[in-house]
Backbone of each chain as ProteinMPNN parsed JSONL, in Angstrom:
{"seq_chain_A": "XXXXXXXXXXXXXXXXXXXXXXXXXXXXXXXXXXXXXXXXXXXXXXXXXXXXXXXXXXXXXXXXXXXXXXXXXXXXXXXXXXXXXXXXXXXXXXXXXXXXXXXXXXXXXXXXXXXXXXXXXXXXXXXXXXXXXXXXXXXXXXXXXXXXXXXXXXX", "coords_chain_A": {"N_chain_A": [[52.425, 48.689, 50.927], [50.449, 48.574, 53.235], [47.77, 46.744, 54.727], [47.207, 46.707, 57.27], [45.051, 48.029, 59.69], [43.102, 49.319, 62.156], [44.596, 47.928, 64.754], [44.789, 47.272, 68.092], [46.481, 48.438, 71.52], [48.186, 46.38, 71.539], [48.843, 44.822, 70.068], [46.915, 43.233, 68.649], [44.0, 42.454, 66.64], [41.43, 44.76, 66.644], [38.8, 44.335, 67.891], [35.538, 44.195, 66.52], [32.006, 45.878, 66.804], [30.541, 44.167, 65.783], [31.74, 41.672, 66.574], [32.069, 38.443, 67.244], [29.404, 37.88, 66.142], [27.756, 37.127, 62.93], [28.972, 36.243, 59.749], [27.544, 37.536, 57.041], [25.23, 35.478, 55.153], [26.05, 35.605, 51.814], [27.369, 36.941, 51.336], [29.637, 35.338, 51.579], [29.11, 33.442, 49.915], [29.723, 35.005, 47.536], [32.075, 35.101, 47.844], [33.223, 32.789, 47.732], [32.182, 32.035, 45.13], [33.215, 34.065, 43.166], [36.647, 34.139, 43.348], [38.095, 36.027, 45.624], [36.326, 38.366, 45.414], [34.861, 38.714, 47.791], [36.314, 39.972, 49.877], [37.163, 42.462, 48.158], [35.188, 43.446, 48.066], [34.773, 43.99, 50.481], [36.504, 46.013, 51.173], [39.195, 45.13, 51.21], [41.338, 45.308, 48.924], [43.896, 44.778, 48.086], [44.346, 42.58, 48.972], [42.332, 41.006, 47.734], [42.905, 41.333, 44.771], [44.96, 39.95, 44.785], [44.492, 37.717, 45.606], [42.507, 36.281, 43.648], [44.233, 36.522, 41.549], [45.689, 34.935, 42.076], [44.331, 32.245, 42.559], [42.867, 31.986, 40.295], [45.078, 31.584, 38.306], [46.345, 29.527, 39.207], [43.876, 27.617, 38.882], [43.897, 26.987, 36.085], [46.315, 26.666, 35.405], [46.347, 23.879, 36.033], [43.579, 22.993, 34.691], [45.042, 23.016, 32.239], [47.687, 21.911, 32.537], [45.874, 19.086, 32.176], [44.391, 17.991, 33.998], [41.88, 16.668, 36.166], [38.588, 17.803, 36.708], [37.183, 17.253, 40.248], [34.682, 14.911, 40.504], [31.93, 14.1, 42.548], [32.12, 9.774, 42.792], [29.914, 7.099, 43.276], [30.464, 4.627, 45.907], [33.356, 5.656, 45.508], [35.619, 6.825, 47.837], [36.797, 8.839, 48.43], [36.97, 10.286, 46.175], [34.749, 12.129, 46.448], [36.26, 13.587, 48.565], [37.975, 14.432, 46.225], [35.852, 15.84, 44.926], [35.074, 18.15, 46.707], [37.237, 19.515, 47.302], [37.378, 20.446, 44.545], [35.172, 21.683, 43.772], [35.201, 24.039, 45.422], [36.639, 25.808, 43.797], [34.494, 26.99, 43.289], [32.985, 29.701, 40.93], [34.392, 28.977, 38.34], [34.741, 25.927, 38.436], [31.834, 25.17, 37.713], [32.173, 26.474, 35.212], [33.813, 25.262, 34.069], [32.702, 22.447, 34.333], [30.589, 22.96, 32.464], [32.372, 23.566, 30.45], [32.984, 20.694, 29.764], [30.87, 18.742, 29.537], [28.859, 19.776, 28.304], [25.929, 21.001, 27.816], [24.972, 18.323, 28.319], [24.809, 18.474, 30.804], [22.658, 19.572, 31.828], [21.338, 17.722, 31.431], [22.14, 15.164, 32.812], [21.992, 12.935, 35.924], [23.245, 14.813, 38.106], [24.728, 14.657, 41.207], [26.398, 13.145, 39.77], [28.072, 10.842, 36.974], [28.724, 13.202, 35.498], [31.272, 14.067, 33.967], [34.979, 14.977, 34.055], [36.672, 16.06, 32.777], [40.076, 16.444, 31.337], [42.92, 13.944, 31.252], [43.796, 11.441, 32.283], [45.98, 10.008, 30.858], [48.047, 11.525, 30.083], [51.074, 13.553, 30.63], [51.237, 15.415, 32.712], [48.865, 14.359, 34.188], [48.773, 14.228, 36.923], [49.649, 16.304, 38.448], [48.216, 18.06, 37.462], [45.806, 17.749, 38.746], [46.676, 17.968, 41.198], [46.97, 20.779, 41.39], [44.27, 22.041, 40.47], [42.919, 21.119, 43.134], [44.334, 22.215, 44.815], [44.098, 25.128, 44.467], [41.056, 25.545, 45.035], [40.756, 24.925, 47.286], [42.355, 26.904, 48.31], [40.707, 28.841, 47.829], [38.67, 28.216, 49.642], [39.695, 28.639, 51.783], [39.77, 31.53, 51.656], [37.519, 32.267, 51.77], [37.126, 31.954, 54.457], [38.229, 33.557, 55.736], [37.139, 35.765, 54.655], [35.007, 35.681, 56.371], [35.82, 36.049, 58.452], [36.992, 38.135, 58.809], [34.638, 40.13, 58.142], [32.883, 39.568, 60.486], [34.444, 40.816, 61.996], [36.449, 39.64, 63.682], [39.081, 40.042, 62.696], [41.726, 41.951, 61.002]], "CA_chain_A": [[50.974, 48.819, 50.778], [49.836, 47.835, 53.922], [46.292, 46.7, 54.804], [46.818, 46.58, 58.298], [44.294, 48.881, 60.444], [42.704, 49.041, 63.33], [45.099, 47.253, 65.675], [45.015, 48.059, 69.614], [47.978, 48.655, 71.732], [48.701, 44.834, 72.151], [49.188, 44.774, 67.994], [45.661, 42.569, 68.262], [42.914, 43.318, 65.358], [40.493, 45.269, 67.089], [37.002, 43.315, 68.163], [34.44, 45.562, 66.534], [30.696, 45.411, 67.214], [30.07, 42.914, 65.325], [32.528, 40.523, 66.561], [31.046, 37.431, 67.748], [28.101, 37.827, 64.922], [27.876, 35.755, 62.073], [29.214, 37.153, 58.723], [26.653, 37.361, 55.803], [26.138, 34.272, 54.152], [25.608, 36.04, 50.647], [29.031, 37.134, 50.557], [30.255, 34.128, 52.063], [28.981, 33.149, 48.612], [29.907, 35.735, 46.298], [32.874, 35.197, 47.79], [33.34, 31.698, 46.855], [31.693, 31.603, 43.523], [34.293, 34.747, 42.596], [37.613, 34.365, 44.325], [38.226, 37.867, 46.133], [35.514, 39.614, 45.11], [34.526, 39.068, 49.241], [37.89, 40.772, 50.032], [37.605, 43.551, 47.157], [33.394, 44.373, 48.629], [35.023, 44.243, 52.231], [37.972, 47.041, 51.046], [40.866, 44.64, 50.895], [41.615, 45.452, 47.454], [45.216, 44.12, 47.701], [44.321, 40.655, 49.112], [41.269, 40.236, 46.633], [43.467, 40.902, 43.438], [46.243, 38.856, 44.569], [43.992, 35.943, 45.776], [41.78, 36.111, 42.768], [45.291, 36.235, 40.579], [46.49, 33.1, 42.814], [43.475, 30.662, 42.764], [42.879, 31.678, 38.943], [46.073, 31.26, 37.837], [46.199, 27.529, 39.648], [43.418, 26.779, 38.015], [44.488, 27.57, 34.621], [47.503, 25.741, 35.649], [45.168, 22.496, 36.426], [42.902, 22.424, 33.343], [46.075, 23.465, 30.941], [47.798, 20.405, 32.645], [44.998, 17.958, 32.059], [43.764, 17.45, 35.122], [40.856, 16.09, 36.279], [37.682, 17.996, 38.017], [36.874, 16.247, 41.346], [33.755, 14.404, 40.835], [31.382, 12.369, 43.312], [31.452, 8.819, 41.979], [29.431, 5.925, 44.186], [31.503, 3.05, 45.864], [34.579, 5.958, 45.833], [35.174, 7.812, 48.997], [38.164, 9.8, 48.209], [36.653, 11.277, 44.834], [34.135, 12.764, 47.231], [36.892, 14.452, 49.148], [38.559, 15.225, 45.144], [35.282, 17.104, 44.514], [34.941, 19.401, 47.957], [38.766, 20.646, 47.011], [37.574, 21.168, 43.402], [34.02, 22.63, 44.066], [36.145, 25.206, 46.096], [37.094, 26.952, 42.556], [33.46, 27.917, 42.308], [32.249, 29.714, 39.44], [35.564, 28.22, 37.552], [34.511, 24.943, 38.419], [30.895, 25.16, 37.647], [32.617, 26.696, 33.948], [34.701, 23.724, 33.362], [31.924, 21.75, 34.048], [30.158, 22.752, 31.383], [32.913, 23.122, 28.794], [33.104, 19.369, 29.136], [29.996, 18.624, 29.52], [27.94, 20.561, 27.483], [24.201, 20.63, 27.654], [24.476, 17.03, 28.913], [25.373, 18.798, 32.254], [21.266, 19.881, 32.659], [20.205, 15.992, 31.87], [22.544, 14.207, 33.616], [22.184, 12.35, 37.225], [24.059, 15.662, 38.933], [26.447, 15.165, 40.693], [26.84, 11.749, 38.969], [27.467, 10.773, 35.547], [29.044, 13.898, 34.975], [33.06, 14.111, 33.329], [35.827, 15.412, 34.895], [37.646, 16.743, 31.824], [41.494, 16.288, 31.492], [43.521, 12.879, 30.145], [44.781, 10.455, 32.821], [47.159, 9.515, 30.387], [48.568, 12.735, 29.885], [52.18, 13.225, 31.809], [50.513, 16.382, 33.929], [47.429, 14.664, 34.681], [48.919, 13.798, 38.482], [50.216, 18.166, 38.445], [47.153, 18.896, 37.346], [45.147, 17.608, 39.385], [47.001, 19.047, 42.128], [46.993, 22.469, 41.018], [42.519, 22.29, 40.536], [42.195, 20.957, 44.408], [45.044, 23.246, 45.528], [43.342, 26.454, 43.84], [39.872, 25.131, 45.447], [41.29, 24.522, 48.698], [42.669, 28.637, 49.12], [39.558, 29.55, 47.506], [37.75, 28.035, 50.533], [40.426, 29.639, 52.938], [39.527, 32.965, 51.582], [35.87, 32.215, 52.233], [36.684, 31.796, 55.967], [39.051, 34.604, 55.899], [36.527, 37.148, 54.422], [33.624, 35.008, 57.405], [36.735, 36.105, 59.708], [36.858, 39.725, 58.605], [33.478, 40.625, 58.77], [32.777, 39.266, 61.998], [35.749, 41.524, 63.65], [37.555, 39.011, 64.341], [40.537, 39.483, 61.602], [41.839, 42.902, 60.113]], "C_chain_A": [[50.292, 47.962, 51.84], [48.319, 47.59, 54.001], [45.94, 46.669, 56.541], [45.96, 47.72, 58.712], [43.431, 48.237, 61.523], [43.401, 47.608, 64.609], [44.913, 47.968, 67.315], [46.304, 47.846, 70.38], [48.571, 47.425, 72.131], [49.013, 44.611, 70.729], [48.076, 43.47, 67.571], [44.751, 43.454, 67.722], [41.761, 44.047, 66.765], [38.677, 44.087, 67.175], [36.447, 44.888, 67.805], [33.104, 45.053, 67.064], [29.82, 44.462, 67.157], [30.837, 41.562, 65.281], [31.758, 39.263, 67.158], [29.481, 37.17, 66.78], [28.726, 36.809, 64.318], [27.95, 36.769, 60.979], [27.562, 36.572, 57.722], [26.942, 36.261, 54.742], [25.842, 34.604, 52.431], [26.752, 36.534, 50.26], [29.994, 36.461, 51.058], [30.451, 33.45, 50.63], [29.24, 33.697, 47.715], [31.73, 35.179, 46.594], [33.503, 33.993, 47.068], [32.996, 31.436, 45.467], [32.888, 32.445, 42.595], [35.352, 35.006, 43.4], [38.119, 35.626, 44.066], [37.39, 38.459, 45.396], [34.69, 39.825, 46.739], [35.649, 39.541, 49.917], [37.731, 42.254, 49.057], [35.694, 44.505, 47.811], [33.908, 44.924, 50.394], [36.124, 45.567, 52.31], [39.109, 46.296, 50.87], [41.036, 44.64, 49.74], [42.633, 44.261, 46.825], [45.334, 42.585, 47.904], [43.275, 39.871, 47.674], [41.888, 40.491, 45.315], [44.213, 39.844, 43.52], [45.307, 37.382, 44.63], [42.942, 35.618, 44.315], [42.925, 35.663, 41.506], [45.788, 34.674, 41.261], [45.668, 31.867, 41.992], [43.169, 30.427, 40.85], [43.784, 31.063, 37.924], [46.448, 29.394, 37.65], [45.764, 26.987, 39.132], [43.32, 26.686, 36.714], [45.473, 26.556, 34.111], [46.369, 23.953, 35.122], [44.645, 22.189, 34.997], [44.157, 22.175, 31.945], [46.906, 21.838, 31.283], [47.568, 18.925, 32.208], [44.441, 17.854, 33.377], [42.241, 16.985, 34.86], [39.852, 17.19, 36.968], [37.586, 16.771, 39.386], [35.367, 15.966, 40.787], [33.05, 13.425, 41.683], [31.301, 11.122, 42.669], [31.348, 7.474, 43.399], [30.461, 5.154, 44.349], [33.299, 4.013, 45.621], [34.506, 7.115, 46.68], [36.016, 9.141, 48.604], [37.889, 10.906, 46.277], [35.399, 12.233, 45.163], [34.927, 14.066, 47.29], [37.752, 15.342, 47.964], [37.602, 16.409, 44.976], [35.213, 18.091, 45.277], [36.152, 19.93, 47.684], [38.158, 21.685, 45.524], [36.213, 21.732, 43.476], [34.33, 24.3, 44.91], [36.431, 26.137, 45.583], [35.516, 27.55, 42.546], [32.643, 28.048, 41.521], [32.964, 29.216, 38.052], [35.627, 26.947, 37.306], [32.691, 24.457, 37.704], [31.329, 25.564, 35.46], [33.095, 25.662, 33.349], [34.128, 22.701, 32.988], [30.92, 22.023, 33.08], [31.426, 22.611, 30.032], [32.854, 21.689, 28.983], [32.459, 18.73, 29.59], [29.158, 18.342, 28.46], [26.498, 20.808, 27.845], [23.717, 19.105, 28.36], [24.331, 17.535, 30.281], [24.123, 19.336, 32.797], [20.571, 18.486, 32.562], [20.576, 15.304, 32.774], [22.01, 14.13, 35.147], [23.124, 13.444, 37.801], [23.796, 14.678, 40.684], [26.963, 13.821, 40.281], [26.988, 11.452, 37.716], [28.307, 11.618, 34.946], [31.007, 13.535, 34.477], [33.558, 15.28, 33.799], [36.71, 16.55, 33.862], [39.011, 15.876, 31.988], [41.614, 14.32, 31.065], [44.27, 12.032, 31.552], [46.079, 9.711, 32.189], [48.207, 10.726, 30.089], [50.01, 12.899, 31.241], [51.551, 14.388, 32.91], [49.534, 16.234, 34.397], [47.686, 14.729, 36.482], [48.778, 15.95, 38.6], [49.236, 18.43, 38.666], [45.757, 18.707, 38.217], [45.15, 18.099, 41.205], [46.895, 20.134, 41.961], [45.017, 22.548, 41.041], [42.246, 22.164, 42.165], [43.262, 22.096, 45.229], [44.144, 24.904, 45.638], [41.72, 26.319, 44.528], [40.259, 25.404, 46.845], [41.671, 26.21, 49.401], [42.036, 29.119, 48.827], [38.563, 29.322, 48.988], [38.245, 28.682, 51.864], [40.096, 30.961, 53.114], [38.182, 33.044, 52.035], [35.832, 32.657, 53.621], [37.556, 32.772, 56.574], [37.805, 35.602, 55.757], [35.067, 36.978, 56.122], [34.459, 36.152, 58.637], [36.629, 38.012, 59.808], [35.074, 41.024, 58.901], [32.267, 40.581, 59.541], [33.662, 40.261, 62.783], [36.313, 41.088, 63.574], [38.92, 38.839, 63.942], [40.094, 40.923, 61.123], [41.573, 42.772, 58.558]], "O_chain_A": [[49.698, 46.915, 51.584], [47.617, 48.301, 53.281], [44.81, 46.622, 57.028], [46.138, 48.651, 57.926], [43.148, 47.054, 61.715], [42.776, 46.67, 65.101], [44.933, 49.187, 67.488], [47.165, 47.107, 69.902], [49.422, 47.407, 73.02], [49.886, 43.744, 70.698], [48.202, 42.816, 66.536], [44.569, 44.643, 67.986], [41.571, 43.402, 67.796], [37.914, 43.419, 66.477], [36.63, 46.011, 68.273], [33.024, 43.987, 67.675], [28.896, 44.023, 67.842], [30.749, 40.659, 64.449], [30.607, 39.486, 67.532], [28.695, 36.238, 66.949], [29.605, 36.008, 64.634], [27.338, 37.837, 60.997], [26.849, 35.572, 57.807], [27.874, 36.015, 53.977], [25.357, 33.656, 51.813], [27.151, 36.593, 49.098], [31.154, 36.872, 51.033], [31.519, 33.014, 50.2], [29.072, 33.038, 46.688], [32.486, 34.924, 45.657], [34.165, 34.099, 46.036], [33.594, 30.609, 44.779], [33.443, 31.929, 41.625], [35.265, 35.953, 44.181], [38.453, 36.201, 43.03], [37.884, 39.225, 44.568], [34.025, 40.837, 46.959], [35.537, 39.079, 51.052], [38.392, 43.191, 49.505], [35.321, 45.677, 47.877], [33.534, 45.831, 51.138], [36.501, 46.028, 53.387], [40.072, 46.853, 50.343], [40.79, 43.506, 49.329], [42.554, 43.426, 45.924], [46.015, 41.718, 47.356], [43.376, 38.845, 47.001], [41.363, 39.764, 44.472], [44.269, 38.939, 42.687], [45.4, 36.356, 43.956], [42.735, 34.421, 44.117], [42.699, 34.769, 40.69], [46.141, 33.617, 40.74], [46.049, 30.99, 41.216], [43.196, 29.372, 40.218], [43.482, 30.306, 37.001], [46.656, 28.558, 36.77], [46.258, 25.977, 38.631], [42.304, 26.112, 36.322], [45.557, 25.905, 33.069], [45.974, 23.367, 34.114], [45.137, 21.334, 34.26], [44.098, 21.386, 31.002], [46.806, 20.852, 30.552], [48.343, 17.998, 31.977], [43.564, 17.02, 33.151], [41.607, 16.935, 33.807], [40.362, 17.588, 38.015], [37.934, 15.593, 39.297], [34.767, 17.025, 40.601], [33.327, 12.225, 41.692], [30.391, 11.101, 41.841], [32.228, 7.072, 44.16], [31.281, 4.878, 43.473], [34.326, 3.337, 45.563], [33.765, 8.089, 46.544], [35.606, 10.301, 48.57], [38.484, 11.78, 45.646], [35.018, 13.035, 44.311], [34.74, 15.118, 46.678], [38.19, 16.467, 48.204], [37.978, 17.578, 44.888], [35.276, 19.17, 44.687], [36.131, 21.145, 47.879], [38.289, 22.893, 45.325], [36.371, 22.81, 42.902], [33.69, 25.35, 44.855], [36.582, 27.22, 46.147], [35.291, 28.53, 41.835], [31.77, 27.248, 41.185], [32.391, 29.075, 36.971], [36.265, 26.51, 36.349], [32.546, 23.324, 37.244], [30.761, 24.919, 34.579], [32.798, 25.243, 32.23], [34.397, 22.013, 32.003], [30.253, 21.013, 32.854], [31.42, 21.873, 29.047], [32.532, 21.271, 27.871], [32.998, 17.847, 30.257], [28.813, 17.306, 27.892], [26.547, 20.2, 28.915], [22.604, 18.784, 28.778], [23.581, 16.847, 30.975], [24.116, 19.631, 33.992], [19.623, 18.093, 33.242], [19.801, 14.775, 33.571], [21.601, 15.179, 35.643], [24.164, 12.855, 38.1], [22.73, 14.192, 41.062], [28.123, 13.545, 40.586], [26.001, 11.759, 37.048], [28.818, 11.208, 33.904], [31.659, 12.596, 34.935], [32.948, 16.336, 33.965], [37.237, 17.606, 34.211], [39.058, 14.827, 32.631], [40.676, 13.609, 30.706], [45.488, 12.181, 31.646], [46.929, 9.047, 32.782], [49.36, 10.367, 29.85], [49.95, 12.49, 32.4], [51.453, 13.983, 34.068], [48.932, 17.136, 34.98], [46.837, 15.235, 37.216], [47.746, 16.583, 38.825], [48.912, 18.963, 39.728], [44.833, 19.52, 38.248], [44.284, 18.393, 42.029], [46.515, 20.584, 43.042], [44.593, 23.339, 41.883], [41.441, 22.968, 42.635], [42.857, 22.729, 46.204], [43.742, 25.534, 46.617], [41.158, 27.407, 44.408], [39.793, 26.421, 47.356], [41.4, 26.622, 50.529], [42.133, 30.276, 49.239], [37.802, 30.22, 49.35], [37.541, 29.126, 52.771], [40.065, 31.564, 54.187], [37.825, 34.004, 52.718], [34.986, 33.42, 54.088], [37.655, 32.855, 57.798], [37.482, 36.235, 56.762], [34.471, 37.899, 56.68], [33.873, 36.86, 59.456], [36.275, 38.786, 60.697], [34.728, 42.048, 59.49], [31.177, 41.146, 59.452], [33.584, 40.455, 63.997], [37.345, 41.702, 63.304], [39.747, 38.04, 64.382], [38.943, 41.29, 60.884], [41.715, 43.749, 57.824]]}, "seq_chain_B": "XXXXXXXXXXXXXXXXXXXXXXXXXXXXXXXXXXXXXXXXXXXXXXXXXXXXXXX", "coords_chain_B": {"N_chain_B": [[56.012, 22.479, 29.748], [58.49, 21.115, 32.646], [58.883, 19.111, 35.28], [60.295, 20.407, 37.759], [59.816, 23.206, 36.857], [57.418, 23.183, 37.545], [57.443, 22.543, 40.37], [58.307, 24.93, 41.193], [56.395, 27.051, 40.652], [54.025, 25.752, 41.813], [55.218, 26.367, 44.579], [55.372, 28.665, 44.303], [52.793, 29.89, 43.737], [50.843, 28.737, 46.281], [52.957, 29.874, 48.044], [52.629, 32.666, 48.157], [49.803, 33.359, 48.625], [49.663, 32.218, 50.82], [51.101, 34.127, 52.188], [49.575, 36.549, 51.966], [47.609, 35.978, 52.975], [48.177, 35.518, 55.882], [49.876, 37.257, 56.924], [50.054, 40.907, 57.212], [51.214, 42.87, 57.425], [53.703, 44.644, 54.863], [56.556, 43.493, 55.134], [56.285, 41.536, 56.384], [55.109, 39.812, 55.202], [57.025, 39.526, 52.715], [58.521, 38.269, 54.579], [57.617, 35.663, 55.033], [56.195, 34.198, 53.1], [59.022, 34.47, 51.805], [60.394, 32.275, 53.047], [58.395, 30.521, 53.242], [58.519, 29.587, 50.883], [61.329, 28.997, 50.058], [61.394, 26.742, 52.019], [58.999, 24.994, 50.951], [60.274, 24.56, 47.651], [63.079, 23.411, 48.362], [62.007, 21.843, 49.827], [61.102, 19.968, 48.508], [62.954, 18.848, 46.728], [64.508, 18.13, 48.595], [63.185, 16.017, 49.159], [62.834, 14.482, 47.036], [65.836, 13.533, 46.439], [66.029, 11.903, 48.289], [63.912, 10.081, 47.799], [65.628, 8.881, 45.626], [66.868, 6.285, 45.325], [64.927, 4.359, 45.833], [62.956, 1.935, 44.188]], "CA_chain_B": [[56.53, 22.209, 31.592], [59.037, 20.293, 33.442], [58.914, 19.071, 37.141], [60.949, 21.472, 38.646], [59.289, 24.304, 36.895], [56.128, 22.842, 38.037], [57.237, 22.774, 41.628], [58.712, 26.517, 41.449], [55.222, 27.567, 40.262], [52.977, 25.601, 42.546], [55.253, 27.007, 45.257], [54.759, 30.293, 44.176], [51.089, 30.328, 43.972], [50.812, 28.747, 47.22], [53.753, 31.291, 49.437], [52.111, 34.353, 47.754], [48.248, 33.171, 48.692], [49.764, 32.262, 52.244], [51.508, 35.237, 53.059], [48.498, 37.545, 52.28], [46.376, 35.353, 54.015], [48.218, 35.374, 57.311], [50.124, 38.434, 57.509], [48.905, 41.909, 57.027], [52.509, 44.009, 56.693], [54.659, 44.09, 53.5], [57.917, 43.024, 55.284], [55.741, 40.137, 57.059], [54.358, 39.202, 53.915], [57.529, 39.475, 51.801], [59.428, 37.102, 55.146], [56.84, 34.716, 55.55], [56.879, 34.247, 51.404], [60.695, 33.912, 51.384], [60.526, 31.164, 54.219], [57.507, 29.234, 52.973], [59.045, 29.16, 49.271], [62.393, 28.189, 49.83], [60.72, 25.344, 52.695], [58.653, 24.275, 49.575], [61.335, 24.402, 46.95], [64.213, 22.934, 49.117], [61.922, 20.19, 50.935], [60.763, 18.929, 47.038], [64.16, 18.767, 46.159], [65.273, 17.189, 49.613], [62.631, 14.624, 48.739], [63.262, 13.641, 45.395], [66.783, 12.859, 46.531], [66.274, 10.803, 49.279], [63.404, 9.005, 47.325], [66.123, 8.687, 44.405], [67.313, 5.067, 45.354], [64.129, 3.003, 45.94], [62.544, 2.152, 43.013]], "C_chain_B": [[57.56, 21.015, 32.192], [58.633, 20.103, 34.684], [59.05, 20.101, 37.778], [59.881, 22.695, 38.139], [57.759, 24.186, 37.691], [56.033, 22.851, 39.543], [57.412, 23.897, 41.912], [56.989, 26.915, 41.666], [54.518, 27.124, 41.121], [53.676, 26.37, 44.064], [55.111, 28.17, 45.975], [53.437, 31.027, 44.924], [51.061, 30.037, 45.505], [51.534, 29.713, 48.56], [52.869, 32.529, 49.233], [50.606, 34.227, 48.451], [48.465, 33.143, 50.569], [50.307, 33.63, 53.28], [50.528, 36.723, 53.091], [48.275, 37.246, 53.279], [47.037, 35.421, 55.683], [49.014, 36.661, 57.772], [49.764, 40.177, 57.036], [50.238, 43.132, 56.822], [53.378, 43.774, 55.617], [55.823, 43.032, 53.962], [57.552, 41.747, 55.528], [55.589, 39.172, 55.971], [55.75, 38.766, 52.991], [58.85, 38.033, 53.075], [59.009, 35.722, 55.034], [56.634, 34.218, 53.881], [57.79, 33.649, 51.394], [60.275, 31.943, 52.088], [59.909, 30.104, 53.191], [57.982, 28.764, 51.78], [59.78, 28.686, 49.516], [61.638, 26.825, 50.811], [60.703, 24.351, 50.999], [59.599, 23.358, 48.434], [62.371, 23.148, 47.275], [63.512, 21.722, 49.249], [61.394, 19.437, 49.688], [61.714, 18.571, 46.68], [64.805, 17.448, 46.91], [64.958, 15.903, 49.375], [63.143, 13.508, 48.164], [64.118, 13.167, 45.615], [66.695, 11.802, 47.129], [64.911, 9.503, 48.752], [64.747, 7.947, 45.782], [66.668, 7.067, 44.299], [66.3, 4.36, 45.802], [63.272, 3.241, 44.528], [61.371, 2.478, 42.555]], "O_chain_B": [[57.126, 19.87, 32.059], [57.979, 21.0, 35.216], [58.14, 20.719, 38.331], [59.119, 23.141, 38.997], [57.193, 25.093, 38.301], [54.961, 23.076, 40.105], [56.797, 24.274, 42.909], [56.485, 27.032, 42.783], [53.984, 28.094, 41.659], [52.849, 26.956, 44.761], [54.917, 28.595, 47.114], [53.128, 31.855, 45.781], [51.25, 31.045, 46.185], [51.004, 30.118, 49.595], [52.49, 33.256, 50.152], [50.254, 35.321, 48.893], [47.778, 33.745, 51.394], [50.08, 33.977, 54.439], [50.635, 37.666, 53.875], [48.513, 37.81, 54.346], [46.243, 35.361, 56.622], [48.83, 37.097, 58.908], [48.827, 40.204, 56.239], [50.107, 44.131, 56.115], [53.805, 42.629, 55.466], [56.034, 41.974, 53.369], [58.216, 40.813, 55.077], [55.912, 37.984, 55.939], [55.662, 37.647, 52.485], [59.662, 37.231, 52.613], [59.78, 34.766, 54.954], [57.644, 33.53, 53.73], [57.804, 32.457, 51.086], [60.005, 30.87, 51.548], [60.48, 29.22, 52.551], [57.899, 27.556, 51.556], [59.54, 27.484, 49.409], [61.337, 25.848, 50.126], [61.466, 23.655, 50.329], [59.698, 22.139, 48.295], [62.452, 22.129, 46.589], [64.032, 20.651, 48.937], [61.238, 18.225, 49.834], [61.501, 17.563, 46.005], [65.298, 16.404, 46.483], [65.706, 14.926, 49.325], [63.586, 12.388, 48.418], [64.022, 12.0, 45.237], [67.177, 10.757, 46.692], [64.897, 8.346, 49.171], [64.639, 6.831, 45.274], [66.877, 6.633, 43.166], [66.765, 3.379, 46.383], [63.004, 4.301, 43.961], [61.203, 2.64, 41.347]]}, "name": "protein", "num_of_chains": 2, "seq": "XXXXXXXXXXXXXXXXXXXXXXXXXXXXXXXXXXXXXXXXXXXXXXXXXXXXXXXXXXXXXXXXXXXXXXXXXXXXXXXXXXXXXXXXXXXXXXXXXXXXXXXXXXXXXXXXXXXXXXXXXXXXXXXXXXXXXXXXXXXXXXXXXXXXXXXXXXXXXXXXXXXXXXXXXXXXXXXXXXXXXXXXXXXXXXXXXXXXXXXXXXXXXXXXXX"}
């Protein structure tokens, strides 16, 4: 079930018209908020189930674990760089954050203040916390994959 | 969950997400897969051993 098309006789993707443009940043965003649904609007069917089955799965993995969300917290640099992996999930992350939340999650100091979920004492919290920034992290790949695709510049 | 199953699985997710993402034919997809999994697999394994004597 290939997806390849439009190659030219060098087995490089074809530059279409709109190569060198700038993809649409509205499904730059759909794409991110729902992993592969900017793959499944573009025709790649087969990449946007699998990557939507990948990054979901991960993060499934992650919360089921214990893990942690990434949150910004002042005075730590590196829980910065936890949340840009785990903001990566999305609309999955934006979900999580409310289940453990709740309603506090429209008073609070955003993006401060807020809870991460998951059990540092828990033996999968390290796993799981890998598995939420992992799943974030190919969610943001796909972003710049689908940027890549409908620019030209990527079958 | 154990370890190991836990590294099978994150390897998984990760070969399968990589070999869409970079190649575009089945066979490519199903080499570039094999490779990156066993890597994965193997070089967690290789690890663990050679961390196995410091404490």
């Amino acid at each position: 079930m290939s997806e390849g098309k439009g190659k030219d006789s060098a087995g490089k993707p074809e530059a279409s018209a709109a190569a060198g443009g700038r993809a649409p940043i509205g499904l730059l965003a759909l794409t991110w908020l729902v992993p592969g649904l900017g793959h499944w609007v573009l025709g790649r069917r087969t990449r946007a189930v699998v990557f939507c089955a990948v990054i979901v799965a991960g993060f499934i993995t992650g919360v089921a674990l214990d893990g942690e969300l990434g949150i910004p917290k002042s005075g730590s640099p590196f829980s910065w760089l936890a949340a840009f992996a785990c903001v990566g999930n999305g609309v999955l992350y934006a979900l999580r954050l409310l289940w453990v939340n709740g309603l506090t999650l429209l008073s609070s100091e955003v993006p401060f203040g807020l809870g991460g979920g998951g059990d540092p004492m828990a033996v999968g919290f390290s796993y799981g916390n890998t598995f939420l920034y992992t799943s974030g992290l190919m969610n943001l790949l796909a972003v710049l994959d689908v940027s890549d695709i409908a620019r030209g510049a990527k079958d | 969950m154990d370890h190991f199953f836990l590294l099978v699985w994150h390897a998984l997710l990760v070969s399968t997400f990589f070999a869409f993402l970079w190649r575009r034919e089945p066979r490519d997809r199903v080499r570039l897969f094999a490779k990156s999994f066993l890597l994965m697999v193997g070089g967690g394994i290789a690890l663990g051993w050679l961390m196995y004597p410091f404490p």
